[in-house]
N, C-alpha and C positions, 0 to 999 in steps of 0.2 A: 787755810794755809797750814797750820799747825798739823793737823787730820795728814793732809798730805804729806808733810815731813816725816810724822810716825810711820806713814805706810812705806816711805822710801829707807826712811832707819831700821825698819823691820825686814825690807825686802833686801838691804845691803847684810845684817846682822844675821838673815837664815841663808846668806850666801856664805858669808865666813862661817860660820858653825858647818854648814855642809862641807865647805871645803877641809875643814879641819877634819872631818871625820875618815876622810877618806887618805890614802897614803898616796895616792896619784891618781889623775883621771885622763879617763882616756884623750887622745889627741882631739877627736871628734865627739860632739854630744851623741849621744843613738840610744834607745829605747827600744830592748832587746834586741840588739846589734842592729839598729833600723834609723839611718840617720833622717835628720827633718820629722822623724812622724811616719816618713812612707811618704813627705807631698815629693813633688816635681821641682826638682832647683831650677830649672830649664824654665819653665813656668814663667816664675817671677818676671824673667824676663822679657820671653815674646807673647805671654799671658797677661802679662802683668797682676796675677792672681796668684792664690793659692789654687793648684792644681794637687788633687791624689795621685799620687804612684802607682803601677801596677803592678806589682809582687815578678809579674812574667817578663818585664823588660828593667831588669834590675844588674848592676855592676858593682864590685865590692871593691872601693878604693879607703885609702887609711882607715884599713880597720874597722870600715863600717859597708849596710848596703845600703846602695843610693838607689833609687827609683822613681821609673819614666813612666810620662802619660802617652807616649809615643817612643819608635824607634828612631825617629830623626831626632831627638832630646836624648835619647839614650848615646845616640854617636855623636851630639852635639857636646856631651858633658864629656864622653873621651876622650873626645879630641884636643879640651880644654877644661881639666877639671877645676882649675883657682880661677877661672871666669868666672864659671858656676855658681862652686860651691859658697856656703855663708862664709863671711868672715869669724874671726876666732872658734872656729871647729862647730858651729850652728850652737855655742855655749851664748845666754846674753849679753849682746853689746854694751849695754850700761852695767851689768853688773862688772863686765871687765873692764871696765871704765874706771870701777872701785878695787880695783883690784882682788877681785873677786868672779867667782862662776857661780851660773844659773843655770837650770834648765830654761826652754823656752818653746814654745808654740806656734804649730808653723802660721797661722793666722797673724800675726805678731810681728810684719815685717818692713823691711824697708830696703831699697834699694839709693844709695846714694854714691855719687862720683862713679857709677858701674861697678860696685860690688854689693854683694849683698850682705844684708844685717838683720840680725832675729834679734825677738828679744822674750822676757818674762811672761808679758800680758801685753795687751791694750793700752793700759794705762802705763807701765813703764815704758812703755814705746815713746809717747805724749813727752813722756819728762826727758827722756834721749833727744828726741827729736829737738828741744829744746837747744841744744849746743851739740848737733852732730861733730861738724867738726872739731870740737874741742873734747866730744867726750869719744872721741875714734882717736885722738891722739894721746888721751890717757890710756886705752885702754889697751893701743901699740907698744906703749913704754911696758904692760905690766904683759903682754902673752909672750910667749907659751910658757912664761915662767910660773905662771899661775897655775898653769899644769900642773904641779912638782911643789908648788910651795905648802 
């Protein structure tokens, strides 16, 4: 128990240092302008997996590019891109829970009430998942201002 508190104190503490360091972050998480990693948001859903992207059936919405393992996922996210896409910009759900941003891993996920939610790891998914609803409702109070703070 203890072990586990350190790593959650640790994983909250390099989120606010991250965040401090930086003067504003983008709307959406992206790794070299590549939201998700490059997986398939479309995926999660009628996959229910992590699906890869393919660079060639790709859309560039806020700021970032999304990508498709198929063209009917590529016109499915058009047509409805806040179906899709993660919530809080594919930044981690528990870290904005604490009022804070993460990166996060498309392996790392979860779909709840019909939206989607990434998170840090494995293991911070585990402790999320613990009070989804509760920790989705901290984490609404603190976006997008977290953005900016």
């Amino acid at each position: 128990m203890l072990t586990r508190r350190l790593m959650l104190t640790s994983l909250v503490a390099t989120c606010v240092f991250a965040r401090q360091a930086a003067a504003a972050s983008p709307e959406v998480f992206a790794v070299d302008g590549i939201a998700i990693r490059g997986a398939d948001p479309v995926a999660y859903f009628t996959q229910g997996r992590y699906v890869a992207g393919d660079a060639a059936l790709a859309v560039q919405w806020k700021g970032a590019e999304w990508r498709f393992s198929s063209a009917e996922h590529m016109a499915a996210f058009e047509g409805n891109p806040e179906k899709y896409a993660p919530q809080y910009g594919g930044y981690c759900a528990y870290a904005a829970s604490k009022g804070a941003i993460a990166t996060t891993v498309p392996d790392a996920w979860t779909i709840y009430e019909g939206k989607l939610y990434l998170n840090y790891s494995d293991y911070v998914r585990g402790v999320w998942s613990q009070d989804m609803a509760g920790n989705i409702a901290l984490a609404d109070g603190f976006w997008p201002a977290i953005l900016n703070s």
